[in-house]
N, C-alpha and C positions, 0 to 999 in steps of 0.2 A: 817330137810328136806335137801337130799343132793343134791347140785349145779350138772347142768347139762348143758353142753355149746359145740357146735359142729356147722364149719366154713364149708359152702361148697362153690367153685367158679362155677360161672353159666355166660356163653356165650350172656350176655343182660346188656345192659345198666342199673344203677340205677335206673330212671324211668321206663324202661319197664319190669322189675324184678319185682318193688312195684307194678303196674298195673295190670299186669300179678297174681299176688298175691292174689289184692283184686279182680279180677276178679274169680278166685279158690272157694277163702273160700266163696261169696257170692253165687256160682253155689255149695256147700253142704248142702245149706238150703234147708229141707222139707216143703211139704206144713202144716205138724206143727207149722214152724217156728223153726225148732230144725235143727242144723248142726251136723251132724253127718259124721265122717272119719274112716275108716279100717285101722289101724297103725299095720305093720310087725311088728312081733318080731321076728328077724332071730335066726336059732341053728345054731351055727357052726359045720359043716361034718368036715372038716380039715382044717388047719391052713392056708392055701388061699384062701376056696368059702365058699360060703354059700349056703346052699342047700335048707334045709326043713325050714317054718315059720309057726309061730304061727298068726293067724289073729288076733287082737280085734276091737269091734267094740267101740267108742268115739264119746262124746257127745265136739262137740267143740268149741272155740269162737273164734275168731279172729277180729280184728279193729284198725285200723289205728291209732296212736296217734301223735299227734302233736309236730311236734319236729322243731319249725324255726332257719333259721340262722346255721343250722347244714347239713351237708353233708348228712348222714343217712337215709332211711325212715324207722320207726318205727313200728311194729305193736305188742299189746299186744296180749298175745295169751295162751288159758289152755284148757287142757281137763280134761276130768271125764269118768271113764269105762260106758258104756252102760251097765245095767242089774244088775246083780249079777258078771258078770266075777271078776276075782282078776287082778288088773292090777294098776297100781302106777299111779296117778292124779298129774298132772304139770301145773303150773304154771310161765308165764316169759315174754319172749318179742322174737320177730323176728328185725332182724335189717337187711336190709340192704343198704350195702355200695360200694362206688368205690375206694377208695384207691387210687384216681387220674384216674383212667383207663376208661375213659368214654366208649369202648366197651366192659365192662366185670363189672359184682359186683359178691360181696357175700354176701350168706345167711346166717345169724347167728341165733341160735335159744343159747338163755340163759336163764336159768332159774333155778327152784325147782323142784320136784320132790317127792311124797310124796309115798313110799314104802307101798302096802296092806300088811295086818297083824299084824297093830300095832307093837310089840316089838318084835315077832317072824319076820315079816317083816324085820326088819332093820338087824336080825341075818343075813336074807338070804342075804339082799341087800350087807353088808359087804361082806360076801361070793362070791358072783358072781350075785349078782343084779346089781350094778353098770356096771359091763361089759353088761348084757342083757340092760340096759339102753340107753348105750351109742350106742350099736348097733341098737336099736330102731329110737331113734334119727339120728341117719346117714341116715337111710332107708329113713324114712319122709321125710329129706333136700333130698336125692337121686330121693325121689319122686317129691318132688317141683321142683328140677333143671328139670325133664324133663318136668313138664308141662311147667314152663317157656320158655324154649327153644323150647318149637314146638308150643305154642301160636304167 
């Protein structure tokens, strides 16, 4: 499973970034009880934008974990493709922190990542899966800093 880890800075205090957060993933629950999230996968048009994306639809979980006596607030967090789509299942944790800065934190998502297609999978992901990956992942934090910021 290859390591997947992407830092975004977001204009909110450590608690109102965590708040902010668990208020998010608790507003993606269905009346299923199923959370489900549309995670970009950006193409890149050319070596500065991004233009055209792929949607998938995700089945997700997120929750707070207890972490005293530390700076940090925690949340574990994975998803799983919706449906049949081919899309890589992750597993990790969200972090965020201040770094001293009480009006500003950041958003850390770290974790695994597990490549569709079995062993053909990991060919591509060596190839250029890891770059789709990592662009994925920016999108998400991308997406999170905004909703934190205008909550």
């Amino acid at each position: 499973m290859p390591p997947l880890r992407e830092i975004m800075p977001v204009e909110r205090s450590v608690k109102q970034s965590h708040a902010a957060l668990e208020r998010f993933f608790r507003s993606l629950e269905a009346s299923d009880g199923v959370a489900r999230l549309r995670l970009h996968v950006p193409m890149r048009v050319t070596a500065k934008q991004y233009g055209l994306s792929i949607d998938r639809e995700v089945r997700i979980e997120a929750r707070p974990v207890r972490n005293p006596g530390q700076e940090a607030e925690v949340m574990e967090i994975s998803w799983v493709p919706e449906g049949t789509a081919m899309f890589p299942r992750f597993d990790g944790r969200l972090f965020v922190t201040g770094f001293g800065n009480a009006a500003m934190s950041y958003v850390e998502l770290d974790g695994h990542y597990t490549p569709p297609f079995g062993a053909a999978g990991q060919v591509f992901d060596a190839a250029i899966g890891q770059r789709i990956a990592q662009a994925t992942a920016r999108e998400f934090l991308a997406d999170l800093k905004a909703t934190i910021e205008t909550s």
